[in-house]
C-alpha positions in Angstrom: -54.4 -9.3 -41.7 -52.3 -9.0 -44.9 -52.2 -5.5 -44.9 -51.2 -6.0 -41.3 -48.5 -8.2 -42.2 -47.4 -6.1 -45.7 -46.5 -3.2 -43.1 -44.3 -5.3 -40.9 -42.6 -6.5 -43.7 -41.5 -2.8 -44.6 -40.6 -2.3 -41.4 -37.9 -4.9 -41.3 -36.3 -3.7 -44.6 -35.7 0.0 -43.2 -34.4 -1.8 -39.8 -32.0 -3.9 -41.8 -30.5 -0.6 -43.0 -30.2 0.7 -40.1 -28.4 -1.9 -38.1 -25.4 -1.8 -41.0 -22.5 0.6 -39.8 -19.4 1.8 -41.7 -15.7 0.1 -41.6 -12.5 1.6 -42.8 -10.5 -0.9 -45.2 -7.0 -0.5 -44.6 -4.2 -1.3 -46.8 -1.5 -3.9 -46.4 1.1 -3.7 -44.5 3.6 -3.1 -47.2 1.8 -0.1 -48.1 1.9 1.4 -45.2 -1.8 0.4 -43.9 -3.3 3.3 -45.6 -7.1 3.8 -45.7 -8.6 2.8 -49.1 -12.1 3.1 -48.7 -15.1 2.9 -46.8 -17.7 0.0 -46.9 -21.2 -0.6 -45.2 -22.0 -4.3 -43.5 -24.5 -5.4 -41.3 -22.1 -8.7 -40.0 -18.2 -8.5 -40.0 -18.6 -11.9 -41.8 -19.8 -10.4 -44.8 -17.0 -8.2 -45.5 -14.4 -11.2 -45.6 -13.3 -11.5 -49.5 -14.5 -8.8 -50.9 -12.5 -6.8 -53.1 -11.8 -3.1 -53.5 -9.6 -1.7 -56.8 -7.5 1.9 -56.1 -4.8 3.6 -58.5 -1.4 3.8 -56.7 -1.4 7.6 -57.6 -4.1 7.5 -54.2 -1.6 5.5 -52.4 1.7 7.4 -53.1 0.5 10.8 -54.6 2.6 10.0 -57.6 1.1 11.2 -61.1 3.4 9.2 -63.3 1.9 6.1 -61.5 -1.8 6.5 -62.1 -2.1 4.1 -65.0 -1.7 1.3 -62.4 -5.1 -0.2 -60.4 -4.0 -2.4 -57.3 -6.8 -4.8 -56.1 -6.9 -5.8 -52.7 -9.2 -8.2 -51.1 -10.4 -8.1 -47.1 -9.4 -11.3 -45.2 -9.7 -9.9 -41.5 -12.1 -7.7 -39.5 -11.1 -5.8 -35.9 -13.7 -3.5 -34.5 -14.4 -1.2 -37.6 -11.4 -1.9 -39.5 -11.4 -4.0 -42.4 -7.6 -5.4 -42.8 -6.9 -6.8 -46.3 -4.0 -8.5 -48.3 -2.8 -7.8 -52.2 -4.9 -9.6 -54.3 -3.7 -8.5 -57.7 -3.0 -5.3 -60.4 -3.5 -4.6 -64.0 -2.6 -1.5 -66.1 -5.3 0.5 -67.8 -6.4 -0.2 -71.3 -5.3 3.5 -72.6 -1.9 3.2 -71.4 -1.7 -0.5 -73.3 -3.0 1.3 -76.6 -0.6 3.3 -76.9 2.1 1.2 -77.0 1.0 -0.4 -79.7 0.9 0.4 -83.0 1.3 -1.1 -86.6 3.8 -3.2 -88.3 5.2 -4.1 -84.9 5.0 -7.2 -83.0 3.6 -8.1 -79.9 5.2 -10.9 -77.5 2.9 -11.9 -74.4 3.1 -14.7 -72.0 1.7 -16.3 -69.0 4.2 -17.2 -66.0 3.0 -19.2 -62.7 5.3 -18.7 -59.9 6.4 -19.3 -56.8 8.1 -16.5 -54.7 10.5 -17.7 -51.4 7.3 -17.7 -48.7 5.8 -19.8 -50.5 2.9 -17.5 -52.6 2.0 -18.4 -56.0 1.4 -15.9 -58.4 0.7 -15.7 -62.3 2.0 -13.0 -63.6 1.7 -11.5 -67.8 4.1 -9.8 -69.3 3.9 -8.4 -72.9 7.0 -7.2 -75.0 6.9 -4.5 -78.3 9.6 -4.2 -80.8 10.0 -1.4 -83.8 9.5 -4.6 -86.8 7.5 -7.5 -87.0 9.6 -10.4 -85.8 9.4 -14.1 -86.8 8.2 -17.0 -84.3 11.6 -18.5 -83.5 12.3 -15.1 -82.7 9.2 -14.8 -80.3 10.3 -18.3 -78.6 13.4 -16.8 -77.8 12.3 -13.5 -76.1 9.7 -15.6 -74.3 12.3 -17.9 -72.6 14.1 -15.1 -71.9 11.2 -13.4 -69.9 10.2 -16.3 -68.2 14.1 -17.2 -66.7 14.6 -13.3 -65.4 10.9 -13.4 -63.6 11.6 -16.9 -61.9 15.0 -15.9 -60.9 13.6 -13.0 -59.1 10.6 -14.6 -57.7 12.6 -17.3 -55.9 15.0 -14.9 -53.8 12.2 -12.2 -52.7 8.9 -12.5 -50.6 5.7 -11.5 -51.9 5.7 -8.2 -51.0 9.5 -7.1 -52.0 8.5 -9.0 -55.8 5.2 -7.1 -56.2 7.0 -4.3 -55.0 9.5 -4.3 -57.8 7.4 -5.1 -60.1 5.3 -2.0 -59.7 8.6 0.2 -59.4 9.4 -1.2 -63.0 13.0 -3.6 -62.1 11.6 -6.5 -63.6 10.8 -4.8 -66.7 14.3 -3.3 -66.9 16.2 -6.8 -65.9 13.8 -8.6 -68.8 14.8 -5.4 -70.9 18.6 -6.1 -70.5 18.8 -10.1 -71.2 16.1 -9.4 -74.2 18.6 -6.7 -75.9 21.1 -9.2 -76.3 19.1 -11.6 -78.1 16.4 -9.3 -80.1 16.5 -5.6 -79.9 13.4 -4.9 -78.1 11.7 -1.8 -77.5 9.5 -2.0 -74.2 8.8 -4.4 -71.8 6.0 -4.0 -69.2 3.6 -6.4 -67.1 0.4 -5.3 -67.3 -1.4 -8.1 -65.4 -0.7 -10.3 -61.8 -3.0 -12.2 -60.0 -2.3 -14.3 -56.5 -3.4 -17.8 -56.9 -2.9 -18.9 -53.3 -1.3 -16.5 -50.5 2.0 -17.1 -48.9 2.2 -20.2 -46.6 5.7 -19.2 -44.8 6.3 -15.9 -42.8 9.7 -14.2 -43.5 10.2 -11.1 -41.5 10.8 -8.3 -43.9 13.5 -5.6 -44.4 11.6 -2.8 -42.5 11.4 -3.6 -39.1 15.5 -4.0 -39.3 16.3 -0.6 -40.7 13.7 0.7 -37.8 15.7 -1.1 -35.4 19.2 0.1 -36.6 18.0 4.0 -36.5 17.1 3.7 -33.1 20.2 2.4 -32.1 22.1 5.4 -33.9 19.3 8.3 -32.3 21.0 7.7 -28.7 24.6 7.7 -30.6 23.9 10.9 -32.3 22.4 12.7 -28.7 25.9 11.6 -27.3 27.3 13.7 -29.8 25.4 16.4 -30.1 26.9 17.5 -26.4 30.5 17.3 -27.7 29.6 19.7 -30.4 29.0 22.1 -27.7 32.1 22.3 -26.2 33.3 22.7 -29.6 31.4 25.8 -29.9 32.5 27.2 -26.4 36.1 26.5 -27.1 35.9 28.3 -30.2 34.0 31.0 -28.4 36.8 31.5 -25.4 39.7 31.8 -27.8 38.7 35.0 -29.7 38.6 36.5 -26.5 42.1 35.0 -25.4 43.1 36.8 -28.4 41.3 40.2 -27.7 43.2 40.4 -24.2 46.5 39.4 -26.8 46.3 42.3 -28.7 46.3 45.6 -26.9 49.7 44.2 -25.1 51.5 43.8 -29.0 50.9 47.3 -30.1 52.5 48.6 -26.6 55.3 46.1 -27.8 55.7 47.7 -31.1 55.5 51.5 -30.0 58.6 50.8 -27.9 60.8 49.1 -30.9 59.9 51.4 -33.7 62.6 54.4 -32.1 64.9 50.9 -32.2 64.2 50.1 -35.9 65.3 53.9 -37.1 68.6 53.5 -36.1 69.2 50.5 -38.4 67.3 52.3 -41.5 70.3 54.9 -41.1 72.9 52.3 -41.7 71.2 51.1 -44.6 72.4 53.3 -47.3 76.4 52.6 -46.0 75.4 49.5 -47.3 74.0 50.1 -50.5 77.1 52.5 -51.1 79.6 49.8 -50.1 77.8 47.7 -52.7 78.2 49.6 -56.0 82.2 50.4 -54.4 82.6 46.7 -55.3 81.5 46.7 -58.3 83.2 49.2 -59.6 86.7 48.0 -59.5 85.4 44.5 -60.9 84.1 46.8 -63.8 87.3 48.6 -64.4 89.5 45.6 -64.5 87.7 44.6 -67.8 89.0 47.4 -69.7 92.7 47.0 -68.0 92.6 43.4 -69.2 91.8 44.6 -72.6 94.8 47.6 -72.6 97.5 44.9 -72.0 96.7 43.2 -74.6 96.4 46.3 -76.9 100.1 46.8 -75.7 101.3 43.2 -76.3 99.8 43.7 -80.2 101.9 47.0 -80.3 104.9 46.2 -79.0 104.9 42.9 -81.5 104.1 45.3 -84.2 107.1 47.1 -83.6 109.6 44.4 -83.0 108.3 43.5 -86.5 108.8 46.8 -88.3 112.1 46.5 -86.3 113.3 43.6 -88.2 111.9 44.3 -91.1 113.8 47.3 -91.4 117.1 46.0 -90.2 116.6 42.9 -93.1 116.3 46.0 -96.0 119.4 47.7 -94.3 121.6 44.1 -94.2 120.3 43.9 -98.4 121.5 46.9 -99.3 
């Protein structure tokens, strides 16, 4: 009867394998619902919270991004698709190490907050500079990074915060109110974790800008038409033009016996011309003869006198 029993009890183990099947976890919708992995359940039920870790290089084919894991964690089952929601993301511990290095100073902190649908997340941000810094110093680049992450927390949705958090803005908008204070050389956050899940739902950007090119796809089929008849009109007028020009050469074959005429009269002109000039050049030296004369003839009514005072003296 044992043995009996000992067999029946293997059986069930190699049934229980059996009855599990396969369900594709999807990404969030913010990700574009992208296939993550693969998991095996017997019951739906058991897949609900558990959580699967993926580098966003697998998500967007990006190399430059594949020191950053995302974790997501499954909080819906339909059919054999797991549906899950954004659970958290750290960066990998070589990427950290080499940031660091000695006779620099390291500024970390630890931020709950609240983003506009109402999500809570804790997010850790760490700072490097070139020299080793005092406290009061650390105090102030601290406040600093705590006022630029709230500020951005409260005017975006979960998704649009983790979104830039990952692209790198909130590092770059820490980066620019720390400079001012303490020249700082990098900031990054290398850690965030949802404490509870957003409470409100806010319609996001991306259904809009789907909606407004829709409405400009039937504007731009309107148009394509009158770019036709564009075409078409430029097409008839070349020919216009064809018919155009074997009637001008006819045109010009019957003027050019007219046009000799005229080139025959041409030179009268050009000799007419220098004729003109001529005279205007010769009055030029006439001018200048006169006045030759006027010298001589005072010359002479000098030597005139002069002579008649030498007579009168003797």
């Amino acid at each position: 009867m044992a043995k009996a029993r000992s067999r029946a009890a293997a059986r069930k183990v190699k049934d229980r394998w059996k009855a599990k099947s396969w369900y594709n976890v999807l990404a969030p919708p913010s990700f574009d619902n992208v296939t993550i992995a693969d998991t095996l359940a017997d019951d739906p039920d058991n897949l609900i919270n558990r959580v699967t870790g993926v580098s966003l290089q697998d998500l967007t084919n990006d190399f430059r991004k594949s020191h950053i894991t995302l974790y997501f964690k499954i909080n819906r089952v339909d059919e054999t698709n797991a549906h899950t929601q954004f659970a958290g993301h750290t960066l990998t511990s070589d990427y950290l190490r080499r940031m660091i290095r000695r006779r620099r100073s390291k500024i970390e902190g630890v931020y709950d907050v609240t983003t506009r649908d109402g999500a809570v997340l804790r997010v850790k941000p760490f700072a490097t500079t070139d020299k080793r810094i005092q406290n009061s110093q650390r105090k102030v680049v601290r406040e600093a990074m705590k006022k630029t992450i709230d500020d951005q927390a409260k005017t975006s949705t979960l998704s649009e915060f983790v979104k830039s958090i990952l692209d790198g803005k909130v590092g770059s908008d820490i980066y620019k109110n720390c400079k001012k204070l303490y020249p700082v050389k990098r900031i990054e956050i290398y850690k965030t974790e949802v404490v509870s899940p957003p409470s409100v739902k806010i319609e996001e950007k991306k259904p809009k800008k789907e909606e407004k090119e829709e409405i400009k796809e039937p504007e731009k089929k309107e148009k394509k038409p009158k770019k036709k008849e564009k075409k078409t009109e430029e097409v008839k007028e070349p020919e216009k033009k064809e018919e155009e020009k074997p009637e001008e050469p006819e045109a010009e074959v019957k003027e050019e016996p007219e046009k000799e005429k005229p080139k025959k009269a041409k030179p009268k002109k050009e000799e007419k011309k220098p004729k003109a000039k001529k005279p205007a050049a010769a009055k030029k030296p006439a001018a200048k003869k006169t006045t030759k004369k006027t010298t001589k003839a005072k010359t002479t009514a000098k030597k005139k006198t002069t002579t008649k005072k030498k007579t009168t003296k003797k």
